[in-house]
C-alpha positions in Angstrom: 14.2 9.2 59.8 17.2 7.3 58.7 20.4 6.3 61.0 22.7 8.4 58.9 24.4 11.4 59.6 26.1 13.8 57.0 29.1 15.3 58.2 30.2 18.0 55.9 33.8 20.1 57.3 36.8 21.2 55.7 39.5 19.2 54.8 42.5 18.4 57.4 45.8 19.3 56.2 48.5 16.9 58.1 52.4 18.7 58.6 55.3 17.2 57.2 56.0 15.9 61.2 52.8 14.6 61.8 53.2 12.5 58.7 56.5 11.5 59.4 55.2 9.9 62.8 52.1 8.2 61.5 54.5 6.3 58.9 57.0 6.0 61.3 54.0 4.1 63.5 53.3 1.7 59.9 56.8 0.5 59.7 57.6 -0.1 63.3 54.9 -3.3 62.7 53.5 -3.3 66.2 49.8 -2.5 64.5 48.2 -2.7 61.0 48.0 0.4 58.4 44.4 0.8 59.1 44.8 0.1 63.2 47.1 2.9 62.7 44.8 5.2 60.8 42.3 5.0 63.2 44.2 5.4 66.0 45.2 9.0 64.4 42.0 9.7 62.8 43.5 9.8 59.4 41.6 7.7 56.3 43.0 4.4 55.6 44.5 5.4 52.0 46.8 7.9 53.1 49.3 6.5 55.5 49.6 4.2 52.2 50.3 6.8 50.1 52.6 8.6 52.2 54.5 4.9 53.7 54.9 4.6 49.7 55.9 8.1 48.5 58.5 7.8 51.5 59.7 4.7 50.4 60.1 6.0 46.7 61.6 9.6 47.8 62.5 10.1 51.5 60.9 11.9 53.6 60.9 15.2 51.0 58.4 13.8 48.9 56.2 13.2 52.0 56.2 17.1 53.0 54.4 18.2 49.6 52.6 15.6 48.5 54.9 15.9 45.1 55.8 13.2 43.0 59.0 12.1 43.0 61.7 12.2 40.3 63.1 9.2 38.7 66.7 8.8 38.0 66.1 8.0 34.4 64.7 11.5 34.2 67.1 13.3 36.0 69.6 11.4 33.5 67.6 12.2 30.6 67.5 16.2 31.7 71.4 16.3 32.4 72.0 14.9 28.9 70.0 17.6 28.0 71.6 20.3 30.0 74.8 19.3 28.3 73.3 19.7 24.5 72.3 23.3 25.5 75.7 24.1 27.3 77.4 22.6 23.6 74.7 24.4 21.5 75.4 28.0 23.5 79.5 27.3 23.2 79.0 26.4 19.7 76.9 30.0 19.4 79.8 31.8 21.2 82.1 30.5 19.0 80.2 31.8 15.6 79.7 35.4 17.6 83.9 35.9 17.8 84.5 34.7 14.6 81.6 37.0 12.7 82.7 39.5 15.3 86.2 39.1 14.1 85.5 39.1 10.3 83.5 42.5 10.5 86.8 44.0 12.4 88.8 43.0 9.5 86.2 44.4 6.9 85.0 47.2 8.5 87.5 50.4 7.4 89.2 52.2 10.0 87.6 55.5 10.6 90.2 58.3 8.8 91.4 60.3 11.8 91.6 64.3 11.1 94.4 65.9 13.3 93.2 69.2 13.4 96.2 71.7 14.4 95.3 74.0 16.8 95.6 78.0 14.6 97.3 78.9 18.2 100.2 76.6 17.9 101.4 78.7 14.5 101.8 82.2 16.5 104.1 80.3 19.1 107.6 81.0 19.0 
């Protein structure tokens, strides 16, 4: 029989709080990362990962485990945004002037003014 013992469980999901603290615990520098880990039964790698997605995004990208968003990117997407927003304008504009020109083609509708048969037997 061998000294090892399989432990098979479900994984541990960590709130945004309990995150916050452990990270909190890294940077305070009274104990390593791993001292740290232990101490909260966490693995070694993820105060790592969250201490560095922290550093990159703030506390936000420590609550979802997302990545965070570079500035180039959000640059990049606003300079998009504004190519849309001149594309749809330009778009409008063609719509009122097409919608202008069919007006002027279009030929009025001939209105019939039908007189009522009463109105001739009035006085």
């Amino acid at each position: 029989m061998s000294g090892y013992e399989v432990i098979a469980g479900r994984r541990r999901f960590w709130s945004a709080a309990e995150k916050l603290r452990i990270v909190d615990e890294t940077l305070d520098g009274s104990a390593s990362i791993s001292v740290v880990a232990r101490r909260n039964g966490v693995s070694a790698n993820l105060p790592y990962r969250w201490r560095r997605l922290m550093l990159e995004g703030g506390s936000v990208a420590v609550t979802g485990d997302d990545g965070v968003t570079s500035n180039r990117l959000v640059r990049q997407m606003d300079q998009c945004i504004r190519e849309l927003e001149r594309q749809l304008g330009r778009k409008t504009m063609e719509v009122e002037i097409l919608r202008e020109a069919l007006d002027k083609v279009r030929p009025e509708k001939p209105t019939l003014l039908m007189r009522s048969p009463l109105e001739d037997d009035l006085p």
